[in-house]
C-alpha positions in Angstrom: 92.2 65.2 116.4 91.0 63.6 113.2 92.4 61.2 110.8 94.3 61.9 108.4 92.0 63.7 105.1 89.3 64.0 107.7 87.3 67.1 107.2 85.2 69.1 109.2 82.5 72.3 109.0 84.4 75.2 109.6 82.4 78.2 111.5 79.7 79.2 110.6 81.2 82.5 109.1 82.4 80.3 106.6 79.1 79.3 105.1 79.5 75.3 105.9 82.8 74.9 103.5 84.8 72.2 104.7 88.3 72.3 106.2 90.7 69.8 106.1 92.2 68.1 109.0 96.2 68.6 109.3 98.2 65.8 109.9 100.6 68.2 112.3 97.0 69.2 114.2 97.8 73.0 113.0 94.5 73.6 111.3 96.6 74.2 108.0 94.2 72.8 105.3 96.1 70.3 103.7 94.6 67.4 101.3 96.9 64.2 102.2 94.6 61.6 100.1 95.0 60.8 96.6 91.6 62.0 94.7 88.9 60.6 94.4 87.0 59.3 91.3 84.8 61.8 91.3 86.7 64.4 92.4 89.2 63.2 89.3 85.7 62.7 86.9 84.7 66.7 88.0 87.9 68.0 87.5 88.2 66.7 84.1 84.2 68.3 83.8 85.5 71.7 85.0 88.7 71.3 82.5 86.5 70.8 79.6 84.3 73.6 80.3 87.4 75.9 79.7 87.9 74.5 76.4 84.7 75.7 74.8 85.6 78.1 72.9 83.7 81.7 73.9 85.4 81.1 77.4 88.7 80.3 75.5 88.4 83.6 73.7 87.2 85.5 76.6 90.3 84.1 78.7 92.6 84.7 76.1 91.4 88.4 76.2 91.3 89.1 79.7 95.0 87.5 80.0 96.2 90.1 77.0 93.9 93.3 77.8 92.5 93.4 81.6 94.7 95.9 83.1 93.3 97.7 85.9 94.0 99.7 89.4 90.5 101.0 90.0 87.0 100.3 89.1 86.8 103.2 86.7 89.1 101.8 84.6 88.0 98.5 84.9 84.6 100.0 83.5 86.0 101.5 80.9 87.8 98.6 79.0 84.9 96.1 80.2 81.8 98.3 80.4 78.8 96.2 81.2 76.2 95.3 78.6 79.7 95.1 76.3 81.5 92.6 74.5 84.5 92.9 76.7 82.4 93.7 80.0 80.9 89.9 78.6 84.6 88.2 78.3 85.1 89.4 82.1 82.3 88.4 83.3 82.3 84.8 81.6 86.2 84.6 82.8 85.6 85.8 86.4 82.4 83.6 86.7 84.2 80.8 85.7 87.0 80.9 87.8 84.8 81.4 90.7 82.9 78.7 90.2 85.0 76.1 89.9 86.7 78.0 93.1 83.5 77.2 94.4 83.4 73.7 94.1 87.7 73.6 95.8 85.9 75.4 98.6 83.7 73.1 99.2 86.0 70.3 99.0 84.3 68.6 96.0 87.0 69.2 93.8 90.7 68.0 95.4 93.2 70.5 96.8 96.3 69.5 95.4 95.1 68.2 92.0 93.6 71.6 91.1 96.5 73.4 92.6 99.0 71.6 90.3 96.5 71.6 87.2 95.1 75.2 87.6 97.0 78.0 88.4 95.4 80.4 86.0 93.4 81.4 88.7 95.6 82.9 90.6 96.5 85.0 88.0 93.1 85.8 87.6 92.8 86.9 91.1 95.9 88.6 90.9 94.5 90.8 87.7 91.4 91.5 89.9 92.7 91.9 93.4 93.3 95.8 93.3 89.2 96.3 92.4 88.1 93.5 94.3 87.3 96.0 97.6 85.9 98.5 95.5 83.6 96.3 93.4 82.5 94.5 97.1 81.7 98.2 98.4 79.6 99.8 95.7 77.6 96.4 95.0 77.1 95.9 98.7 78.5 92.6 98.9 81.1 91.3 101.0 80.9 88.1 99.0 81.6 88.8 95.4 84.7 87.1 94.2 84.9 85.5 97.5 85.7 82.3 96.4 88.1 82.9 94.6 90.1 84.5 97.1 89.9 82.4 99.5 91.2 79.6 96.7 93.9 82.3 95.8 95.4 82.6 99.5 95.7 78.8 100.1 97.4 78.4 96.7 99.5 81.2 97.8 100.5 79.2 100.8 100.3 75.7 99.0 102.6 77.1 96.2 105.5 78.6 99.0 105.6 75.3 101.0 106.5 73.7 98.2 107.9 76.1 95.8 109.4 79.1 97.7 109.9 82.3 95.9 107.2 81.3 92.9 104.8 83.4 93.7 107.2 86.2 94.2 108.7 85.3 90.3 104.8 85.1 89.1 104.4 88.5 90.3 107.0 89.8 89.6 106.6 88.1 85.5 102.7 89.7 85.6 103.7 92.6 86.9 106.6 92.7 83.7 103.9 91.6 81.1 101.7 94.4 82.3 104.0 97.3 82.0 104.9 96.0 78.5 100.9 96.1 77.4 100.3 99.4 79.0 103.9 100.8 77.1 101.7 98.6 73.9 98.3 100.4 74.3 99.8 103.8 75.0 102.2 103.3 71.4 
C-alpha cells in the first residue's frame, strides 16, 4: 500500500488517468494533501477562463434554456451550426475540459470539488442524452470526462454532505418544470 496522496496508473481501460491512493487501502479515490502550487495556479487559470464573457453568456443560457430528455429535442433548441447549438457546445467543452485536467490529477480533487459544482449540474442537464449522443456519433468517449468527474463528486458530496445531491436534484428538477410551465405560457 502507498502513502498517503500517492497515486498510481489505473488500468489501462482507463487511458493512464491517475488514481489516488486511499488512506483506508479501499481504492476510494481520495485527495488527502493540501494543493499544490500549481494545481492552485491552474485552478485559478481554469476559473478565469469561465469569466470571459461568450462562455459567461453561453453558461448563463444553457443554465436557463437547456431542457432536454432526448436527442431530438436537444437538436432542436441547440441545432448545430446555431447560435444556441454554439452556447452548448462552448459550455459542454468547457466543462469537459477542465474535467479533463481533475481526471488526470493535474487539477486537485477536493479544491475543485468545493469551488466547482456547476458541473455537476451540467452533467445532470446532459445525462439523459448522454447514451444517445455516444451511440449515433460512435463514441463511447464523448462526455466521458465529465462523467466520470460527476460520479466522484457524487460520492465526494454524500460522504460529506449526505442528502445534497438528493436536494440538488430535487431543486433542478423544480427549476425545470417551472421553465417548461415558462416556455409552454
Amino acid at each position: 500500500m502507498g502513502r498517503r496522496g500517492e497515486t498510481e496508473p489505473e488500468t489501462a481501460g482507463d487511458r493512464g488517468l491517475l488514481k489516488e491512493k486511499s488512506i483506508e487501502g479501499n481504492g476510494e479515490r481520495t485527495m488527502e494533501s493540501k494543493p499544490t502550487h500549481e494545481q492552485a495556479q491552474l485552478h485559478l487559470q481554469v476559473y478565469d477562463q469561465r469569466r470571459e464573457a461568450k462562455l459567461r453568456q453561453a453558461r448563463d443560457w444553457f443554465g436557463k434554456n437547456y431542457i432536454v430528455n432526448n436527442i431530438d429535442e436537444a437538436m432542436r433548441i441547440a441545432p448545430m451550426g446555431s447560435e444556441t447549438g454554439a452556447y452548448v457546445g462552448m459550455v459542454i467543452g468547457y466543462w469537459e475540459q477542465a474535467c479533463a485536467l481533475l481526471n488526470y490529477g493535474l487539477l486537485h480533487e477536493d479544491l475543485f470539488f468545493e469551488t466547482s459544482g456547476e458541473f455537476f449540474g451540467v452533467w445532470e442537464a446532459l445525462k439523459p442524452i448522454v447514451p444517445e449522443f455516444r451511440e449515433r456519433f460512435v463514441n463511447k468517449q464523448i462526455l466521458a470526462h465529465l462523467e466520470q468527474a460527476a460520479k466522484r463528486y457524487e460520492a465526494w458530496s454524500e460522504r460529506r454532505n449526505p442528502g445534497h445531491i438528493a436536494a440538488m436534484r430535487q431543486f433542478m428538477q423544480q427549476m425545470r418544470t417551472q421553465a417548461a410551465s415558462a416556455a409552454r405560457a
